[in-house]
Structures are given as C-alpha cells and as structure tokens.
N, CA and C of each residue as an Amber inpcrd file, in Angstrom:
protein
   438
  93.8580000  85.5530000  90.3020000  94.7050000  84.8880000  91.2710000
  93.8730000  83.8070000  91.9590000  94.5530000  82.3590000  91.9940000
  93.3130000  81.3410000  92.5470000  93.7770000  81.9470000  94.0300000
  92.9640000  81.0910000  94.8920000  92.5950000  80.9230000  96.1750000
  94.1410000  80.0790000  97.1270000  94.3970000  79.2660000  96.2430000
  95.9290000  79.2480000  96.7080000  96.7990000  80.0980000  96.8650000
  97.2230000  80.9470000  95.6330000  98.1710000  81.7120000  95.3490000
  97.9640000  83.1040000  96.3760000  96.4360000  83.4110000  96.3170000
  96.2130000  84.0710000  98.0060000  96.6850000  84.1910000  99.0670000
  96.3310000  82.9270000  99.2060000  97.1760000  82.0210000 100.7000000
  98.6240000  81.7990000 100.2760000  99.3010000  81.7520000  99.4070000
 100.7310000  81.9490000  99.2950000 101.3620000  83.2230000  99.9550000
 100.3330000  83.9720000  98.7030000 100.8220000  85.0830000  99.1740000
 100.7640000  85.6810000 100.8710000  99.8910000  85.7910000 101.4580000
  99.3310000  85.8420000 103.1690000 100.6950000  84.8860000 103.6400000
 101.0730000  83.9520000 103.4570000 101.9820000  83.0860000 103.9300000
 103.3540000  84.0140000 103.6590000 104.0880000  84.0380000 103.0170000
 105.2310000  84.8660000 102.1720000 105.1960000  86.3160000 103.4910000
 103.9250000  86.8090000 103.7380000 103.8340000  87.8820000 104.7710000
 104.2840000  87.0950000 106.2330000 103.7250000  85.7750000 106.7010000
 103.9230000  84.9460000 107.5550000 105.1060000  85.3100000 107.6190000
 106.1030000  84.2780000 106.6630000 107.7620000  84.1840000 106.6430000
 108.3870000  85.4580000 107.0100000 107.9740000  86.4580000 106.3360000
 109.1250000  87.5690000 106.5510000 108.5010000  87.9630000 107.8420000
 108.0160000  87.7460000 108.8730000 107.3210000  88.5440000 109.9060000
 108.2340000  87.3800000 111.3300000 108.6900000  85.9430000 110.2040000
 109.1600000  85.1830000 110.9920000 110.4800000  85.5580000 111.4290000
 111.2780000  86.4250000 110.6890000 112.8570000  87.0170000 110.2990000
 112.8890000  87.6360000 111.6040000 112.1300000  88.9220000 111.8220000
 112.6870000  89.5580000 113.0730000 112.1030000  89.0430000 114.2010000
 111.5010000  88.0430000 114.3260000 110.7870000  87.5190000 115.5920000
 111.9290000  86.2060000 115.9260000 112.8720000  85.6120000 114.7630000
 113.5760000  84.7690000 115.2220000 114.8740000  85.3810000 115.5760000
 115.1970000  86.7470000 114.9200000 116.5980000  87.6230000 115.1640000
 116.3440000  88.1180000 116.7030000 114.6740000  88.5520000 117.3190000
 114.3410000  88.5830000 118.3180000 114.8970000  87.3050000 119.8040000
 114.4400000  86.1530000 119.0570000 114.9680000  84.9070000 119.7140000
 116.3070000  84.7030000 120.1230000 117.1540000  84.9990000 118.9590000
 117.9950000  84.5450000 119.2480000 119.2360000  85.7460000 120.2580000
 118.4270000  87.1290000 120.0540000 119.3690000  88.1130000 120.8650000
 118.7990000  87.9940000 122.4600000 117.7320000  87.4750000 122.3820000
 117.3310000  87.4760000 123.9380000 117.8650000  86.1780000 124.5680000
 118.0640000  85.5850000 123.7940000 118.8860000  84.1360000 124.6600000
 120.2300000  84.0180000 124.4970000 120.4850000  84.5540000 123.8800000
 122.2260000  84.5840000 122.9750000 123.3670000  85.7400000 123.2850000
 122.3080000  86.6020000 123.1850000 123.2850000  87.8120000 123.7410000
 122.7890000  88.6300000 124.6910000 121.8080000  89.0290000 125.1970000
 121.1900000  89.3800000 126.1090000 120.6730000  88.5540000 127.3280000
 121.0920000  87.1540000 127.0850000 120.6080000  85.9690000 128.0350000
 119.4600000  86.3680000 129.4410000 118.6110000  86.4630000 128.7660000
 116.9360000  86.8200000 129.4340000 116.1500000  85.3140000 129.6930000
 117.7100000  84.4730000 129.1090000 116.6910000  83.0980000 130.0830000
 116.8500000  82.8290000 131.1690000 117.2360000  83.5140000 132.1130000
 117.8030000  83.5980000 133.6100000 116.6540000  83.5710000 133.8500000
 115.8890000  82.5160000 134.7400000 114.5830000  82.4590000 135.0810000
 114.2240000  83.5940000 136.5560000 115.2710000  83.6690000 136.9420000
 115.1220000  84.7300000 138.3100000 115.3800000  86.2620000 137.4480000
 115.4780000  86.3950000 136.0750000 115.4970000  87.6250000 135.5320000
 114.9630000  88.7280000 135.0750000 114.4700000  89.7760000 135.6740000
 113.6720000  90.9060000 135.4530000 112.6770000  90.9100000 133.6090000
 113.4290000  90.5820000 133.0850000 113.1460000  90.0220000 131.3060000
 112.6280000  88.8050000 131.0170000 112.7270000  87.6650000 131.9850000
 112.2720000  86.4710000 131.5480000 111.0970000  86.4020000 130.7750000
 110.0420000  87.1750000 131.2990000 109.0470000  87.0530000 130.7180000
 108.7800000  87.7150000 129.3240000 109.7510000  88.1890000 128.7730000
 109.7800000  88.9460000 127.7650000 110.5610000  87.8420000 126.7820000
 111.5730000  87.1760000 127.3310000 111.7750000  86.3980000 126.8800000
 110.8410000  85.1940000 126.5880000 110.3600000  84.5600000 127.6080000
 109.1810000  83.1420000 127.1660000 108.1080000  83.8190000 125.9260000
 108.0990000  85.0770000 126.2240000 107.1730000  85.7330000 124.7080000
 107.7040000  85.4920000 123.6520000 108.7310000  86.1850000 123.3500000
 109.6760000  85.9530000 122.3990000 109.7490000  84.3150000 121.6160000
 110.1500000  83.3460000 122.5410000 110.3390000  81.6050000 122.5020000
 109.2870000  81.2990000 122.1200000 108.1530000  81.6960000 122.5370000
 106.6930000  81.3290000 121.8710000 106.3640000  81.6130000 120.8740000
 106.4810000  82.8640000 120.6220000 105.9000000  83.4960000 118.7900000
 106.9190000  82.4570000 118.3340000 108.6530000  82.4760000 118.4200000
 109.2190000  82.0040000 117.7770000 108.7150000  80.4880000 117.3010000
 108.0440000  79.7420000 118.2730000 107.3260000  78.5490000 118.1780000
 106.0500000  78.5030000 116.7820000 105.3710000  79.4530000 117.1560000
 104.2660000  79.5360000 116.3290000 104.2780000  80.0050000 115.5880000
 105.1840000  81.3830000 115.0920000 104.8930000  81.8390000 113.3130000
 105.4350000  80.8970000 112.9070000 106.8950000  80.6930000 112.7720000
 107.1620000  79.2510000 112.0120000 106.4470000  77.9280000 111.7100000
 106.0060000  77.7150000 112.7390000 104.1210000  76.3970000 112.8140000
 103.6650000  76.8250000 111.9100000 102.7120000  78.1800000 112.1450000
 101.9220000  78.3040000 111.0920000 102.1980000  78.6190000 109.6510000
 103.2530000  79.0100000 109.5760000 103.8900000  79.4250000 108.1510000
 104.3250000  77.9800000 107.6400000 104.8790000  77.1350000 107.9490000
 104.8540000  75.6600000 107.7980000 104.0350000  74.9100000 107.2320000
 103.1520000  74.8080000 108.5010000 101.5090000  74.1640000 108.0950000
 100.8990000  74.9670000 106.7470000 101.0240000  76.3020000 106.6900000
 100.6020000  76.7720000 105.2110000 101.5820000  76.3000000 104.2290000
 102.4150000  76.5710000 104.0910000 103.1490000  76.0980000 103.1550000
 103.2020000  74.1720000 102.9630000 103.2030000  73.7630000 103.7330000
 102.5880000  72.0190000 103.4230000 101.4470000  72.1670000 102.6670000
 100.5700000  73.0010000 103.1220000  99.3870000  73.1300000 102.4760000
  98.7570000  73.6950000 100.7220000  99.3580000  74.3490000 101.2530000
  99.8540000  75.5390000  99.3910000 100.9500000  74.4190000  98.4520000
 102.1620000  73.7880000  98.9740000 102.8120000  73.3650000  97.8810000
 102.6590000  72.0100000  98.0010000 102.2860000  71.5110000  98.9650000
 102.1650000  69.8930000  99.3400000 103.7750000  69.3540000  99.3800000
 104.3100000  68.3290000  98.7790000 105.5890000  67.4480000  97.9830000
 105.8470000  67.8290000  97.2250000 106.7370000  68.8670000  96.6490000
 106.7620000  69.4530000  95.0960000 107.8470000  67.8130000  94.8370000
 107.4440000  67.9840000  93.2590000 108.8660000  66.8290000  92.4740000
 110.1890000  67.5630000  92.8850000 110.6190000  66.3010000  93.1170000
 111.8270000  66.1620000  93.4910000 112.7210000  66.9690000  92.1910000
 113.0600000  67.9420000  92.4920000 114.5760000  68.7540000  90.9060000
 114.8340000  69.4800000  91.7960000 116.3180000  69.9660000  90.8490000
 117.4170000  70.8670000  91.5010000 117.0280000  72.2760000  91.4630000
 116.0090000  72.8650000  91.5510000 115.4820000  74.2010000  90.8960000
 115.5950000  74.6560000  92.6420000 116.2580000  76.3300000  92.3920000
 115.8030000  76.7710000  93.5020000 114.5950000  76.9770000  94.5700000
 113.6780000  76.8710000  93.3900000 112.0870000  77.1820000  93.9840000
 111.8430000  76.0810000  94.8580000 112.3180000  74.7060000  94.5750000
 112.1950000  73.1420000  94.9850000 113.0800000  73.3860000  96.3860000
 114.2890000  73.9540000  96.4630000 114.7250000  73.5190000  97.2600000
 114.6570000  74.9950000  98.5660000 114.1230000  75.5580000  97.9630000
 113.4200000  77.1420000  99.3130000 112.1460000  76.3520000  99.7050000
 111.6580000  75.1810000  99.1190000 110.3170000  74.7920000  99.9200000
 110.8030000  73.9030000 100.7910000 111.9460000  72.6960000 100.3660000
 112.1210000  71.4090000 101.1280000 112.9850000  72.2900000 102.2450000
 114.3450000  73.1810000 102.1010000 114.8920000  74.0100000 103.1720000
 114.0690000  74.2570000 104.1410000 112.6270000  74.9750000 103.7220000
 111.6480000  75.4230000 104.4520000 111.2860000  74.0920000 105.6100000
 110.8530000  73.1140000 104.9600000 110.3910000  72.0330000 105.9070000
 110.9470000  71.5380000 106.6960000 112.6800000  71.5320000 106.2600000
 113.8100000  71.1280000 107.0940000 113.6830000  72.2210000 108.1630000
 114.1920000  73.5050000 107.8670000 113.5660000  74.9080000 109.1580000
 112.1480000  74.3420000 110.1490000 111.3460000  74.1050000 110.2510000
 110.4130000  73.9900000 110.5930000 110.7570000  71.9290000 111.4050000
 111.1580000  70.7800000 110.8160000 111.4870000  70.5550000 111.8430000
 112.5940000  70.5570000 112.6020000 113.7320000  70.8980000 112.1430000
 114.7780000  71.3660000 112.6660000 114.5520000  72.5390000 114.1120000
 113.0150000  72.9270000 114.0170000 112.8240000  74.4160000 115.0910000
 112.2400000  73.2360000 116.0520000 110.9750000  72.2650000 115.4530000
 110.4280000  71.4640000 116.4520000 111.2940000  70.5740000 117.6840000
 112.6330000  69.9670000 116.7400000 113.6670000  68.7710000 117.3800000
 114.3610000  69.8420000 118.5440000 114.9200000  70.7860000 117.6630000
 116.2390000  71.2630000 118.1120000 115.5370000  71.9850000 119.7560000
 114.4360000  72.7240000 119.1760000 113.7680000  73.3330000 120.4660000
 113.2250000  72.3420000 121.3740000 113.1570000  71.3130000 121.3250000
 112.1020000  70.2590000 122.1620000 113.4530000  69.4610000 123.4080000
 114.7900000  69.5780000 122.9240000 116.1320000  68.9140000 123.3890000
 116.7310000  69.6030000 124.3600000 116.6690000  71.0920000 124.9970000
 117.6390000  71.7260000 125.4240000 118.1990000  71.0550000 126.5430000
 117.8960000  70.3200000 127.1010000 118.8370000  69.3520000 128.4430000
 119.8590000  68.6330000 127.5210000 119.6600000  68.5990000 126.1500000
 120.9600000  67.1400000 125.9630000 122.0100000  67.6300000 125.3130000
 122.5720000  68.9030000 126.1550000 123.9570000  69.6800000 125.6910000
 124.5270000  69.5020000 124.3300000 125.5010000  68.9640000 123.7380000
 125.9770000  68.8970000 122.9550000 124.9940000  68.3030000 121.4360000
 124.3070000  67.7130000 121.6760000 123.0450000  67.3200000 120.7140000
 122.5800000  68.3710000 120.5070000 121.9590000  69.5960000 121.4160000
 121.0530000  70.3370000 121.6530000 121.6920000  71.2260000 120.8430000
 123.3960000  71.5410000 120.7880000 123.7870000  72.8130000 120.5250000
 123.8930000  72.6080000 119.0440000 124.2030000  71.2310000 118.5990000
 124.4830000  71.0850000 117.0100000 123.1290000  70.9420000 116.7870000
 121.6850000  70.6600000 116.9670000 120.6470000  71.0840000 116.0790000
 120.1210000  72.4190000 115.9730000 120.5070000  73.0130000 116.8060000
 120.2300000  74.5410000 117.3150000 121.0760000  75.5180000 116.0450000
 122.6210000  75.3410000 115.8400000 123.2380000  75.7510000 114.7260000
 122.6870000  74.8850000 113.4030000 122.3640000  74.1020000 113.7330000
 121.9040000  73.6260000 112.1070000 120.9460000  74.6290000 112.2020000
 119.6240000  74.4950000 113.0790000 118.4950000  75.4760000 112.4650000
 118.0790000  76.7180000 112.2360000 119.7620000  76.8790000 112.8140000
 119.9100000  78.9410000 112.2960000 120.5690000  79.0050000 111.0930000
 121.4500000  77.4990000 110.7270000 121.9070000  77.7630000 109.3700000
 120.9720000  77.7050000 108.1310000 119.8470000  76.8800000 108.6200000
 118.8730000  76.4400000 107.3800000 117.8190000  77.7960000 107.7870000
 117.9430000  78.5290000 108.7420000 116.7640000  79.6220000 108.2760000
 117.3160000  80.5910000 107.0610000 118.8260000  80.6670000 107.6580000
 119.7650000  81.2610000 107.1060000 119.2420000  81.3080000 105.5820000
 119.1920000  80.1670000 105.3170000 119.6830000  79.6950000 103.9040000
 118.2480000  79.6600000 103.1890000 117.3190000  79.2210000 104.0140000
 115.8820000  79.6740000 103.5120000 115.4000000  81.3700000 103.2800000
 116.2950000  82.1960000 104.2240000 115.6010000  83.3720000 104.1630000
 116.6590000  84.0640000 102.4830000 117.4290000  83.7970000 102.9240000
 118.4130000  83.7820000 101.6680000 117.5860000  83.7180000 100.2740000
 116.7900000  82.5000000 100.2930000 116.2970000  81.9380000  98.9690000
 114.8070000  82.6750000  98.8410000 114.2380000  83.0120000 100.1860000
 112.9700000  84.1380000  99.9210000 113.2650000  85.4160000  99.7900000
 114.6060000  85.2240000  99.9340000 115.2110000  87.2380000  99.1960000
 115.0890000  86.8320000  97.6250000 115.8120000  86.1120000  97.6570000
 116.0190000  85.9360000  96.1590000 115.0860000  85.9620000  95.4130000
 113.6570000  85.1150000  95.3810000 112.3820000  84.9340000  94.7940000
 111.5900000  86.0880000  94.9200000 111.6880000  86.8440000  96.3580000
 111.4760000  87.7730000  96.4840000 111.3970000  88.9040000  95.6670000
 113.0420000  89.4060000  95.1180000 113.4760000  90.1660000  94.7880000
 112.9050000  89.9600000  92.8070000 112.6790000  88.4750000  92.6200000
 112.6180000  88.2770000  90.6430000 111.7160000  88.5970000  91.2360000
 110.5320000  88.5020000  91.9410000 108.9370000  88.4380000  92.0460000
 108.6370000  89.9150000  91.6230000 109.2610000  90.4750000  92.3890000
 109.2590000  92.5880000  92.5540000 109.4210000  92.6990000  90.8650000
 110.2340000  91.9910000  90.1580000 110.9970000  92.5080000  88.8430000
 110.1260000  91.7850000  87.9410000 108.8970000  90.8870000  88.1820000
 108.2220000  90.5230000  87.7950000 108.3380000  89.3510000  86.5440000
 109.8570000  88.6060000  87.3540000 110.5120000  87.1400000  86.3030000
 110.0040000  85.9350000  87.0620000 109.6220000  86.2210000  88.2470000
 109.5450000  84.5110000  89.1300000 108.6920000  84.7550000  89.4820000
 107.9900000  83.3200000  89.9660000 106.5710000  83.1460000  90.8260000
 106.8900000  81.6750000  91.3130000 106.4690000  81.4440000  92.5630000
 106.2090000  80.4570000  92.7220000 105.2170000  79.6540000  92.3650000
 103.9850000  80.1780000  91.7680000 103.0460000  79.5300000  90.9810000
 102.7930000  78.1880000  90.7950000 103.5980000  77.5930000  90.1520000
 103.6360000  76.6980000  89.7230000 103.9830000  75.5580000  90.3670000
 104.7700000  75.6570000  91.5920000 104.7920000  74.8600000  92.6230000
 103.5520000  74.6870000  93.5000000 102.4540000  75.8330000  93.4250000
 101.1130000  75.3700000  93.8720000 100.1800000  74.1900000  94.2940000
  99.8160000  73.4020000  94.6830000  99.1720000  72.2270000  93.9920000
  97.6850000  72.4950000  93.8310000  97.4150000  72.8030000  92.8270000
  96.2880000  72.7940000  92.1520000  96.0190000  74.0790000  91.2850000
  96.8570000  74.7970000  91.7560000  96.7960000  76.7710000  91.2910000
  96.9000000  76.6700000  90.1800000  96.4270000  77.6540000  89.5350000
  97.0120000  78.3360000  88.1090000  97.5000000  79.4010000  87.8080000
  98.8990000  79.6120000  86.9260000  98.8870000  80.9950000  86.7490000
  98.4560000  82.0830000  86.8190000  97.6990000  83.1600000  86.7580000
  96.7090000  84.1400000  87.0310000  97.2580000  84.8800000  85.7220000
C-alpha cells in the first residue's frame, strides 16, 4: 500500500467521523436550538459548530491532497471527489453568511444536500470496497495499486 493510499485510507476514517458530528450540528441548532446565546447548552453547542468547522477542513485539505483534480468523467468515483469539494466549500460560504437571511438559508440547504449526496456515494464505495470490487486507487495522484 503506497503512502498515499494510507492517507486515503486515515482520511475515509476522517469522513465517516464527519457524519455524526454534522447530524450533531445540525440537531443542536435545528431542533434543539442551543444557539440561544443566553442558553444553558450554548456552549455545547459552539463545540459542536467548531468540530463541525474542522473535521470537514481537514478531511478536505486531505483529500485535495491524496486526489489533487481528478480528469474530468462521469464515473462515480470522479464525482464523490468533486461533490466532496463542493461540501467543503459550500460548509466555508454557507457558514461564514448567517446575517444574510434568505442567501444564508439557500446555501445552508444546498450544503446538507451535497453532504447528503457525498455521504451517499462513500456508502456506496464503501460498501464495493468491503466486497472487494472498488478502490479508489486510482484516482490517487501518484499511488499505485498495491
């Protein structure tokens, strides 16, 4: 296994660790509304808003790193990486806006739809990976098969 595919893998642990820390996010502001700054939870909440900030960063920044620009094709593998990048700035914009109401609320649903749709596509790869048909491998830049 090269030294990439390592760090893929360590990353892939990143992502799924990102799932319940953003399902975290979104019940403490969404349905539990713990952003009441005079609220016994707030601070449980700004925890929450923060990881949510940074696993995604760093799972990002690795993954720029591990796949770089894959070529542009219609292959699922291609488009769970570019989804990915869209997630990541879609978290930077959408989170950086919350004063500009109606702007704020349509990038906010976009970037739960594209985690949506990213976590979707790391089940999927996920699941051939276990059955031992898919790898991302090859989207690497520089890796080799193992």
């Amino acid at each position: 296994m090269s030294n990439k595919q390592s760090i893929a893998k360590i990353n892939r642990w990143i992502g799924w660790l990102c799932v319940p820390i953003t399902l975290a996010a979104f019940v403490t502001r969404y349905v539990l509304f713990w952003n009441d700054k005079t609220g016994p939870n707030y601070g449980t909440y700004v925890l929450v808003q923060t990881l949510v900030g940074i696993f995604p960063l760093i799972h990002g920044l690795i993954s720029i790193y591990v796949f770089g620009v894959p070529r542009s094709s219609n292959s699922a593998k291609v488009r769970h990486v570019y989804i990915g990048y869209a997630v990541l700035l879609l978290i930077l914009v959408s989170q950086s806006v919350p004063g500009l109401g109606i702007i704020y609320d349509v990038l906010t649903i976009a970037m739960y739809l594209a985690i949506v749709y990213h976590t979707i596509l790391g089940f999927k790869h996920a699941m051939a990976r276990n059955s031992g048909g898919d790898s991302m491998a090859e989207l690497h830049r520089g890796a080799r098969q193992a």
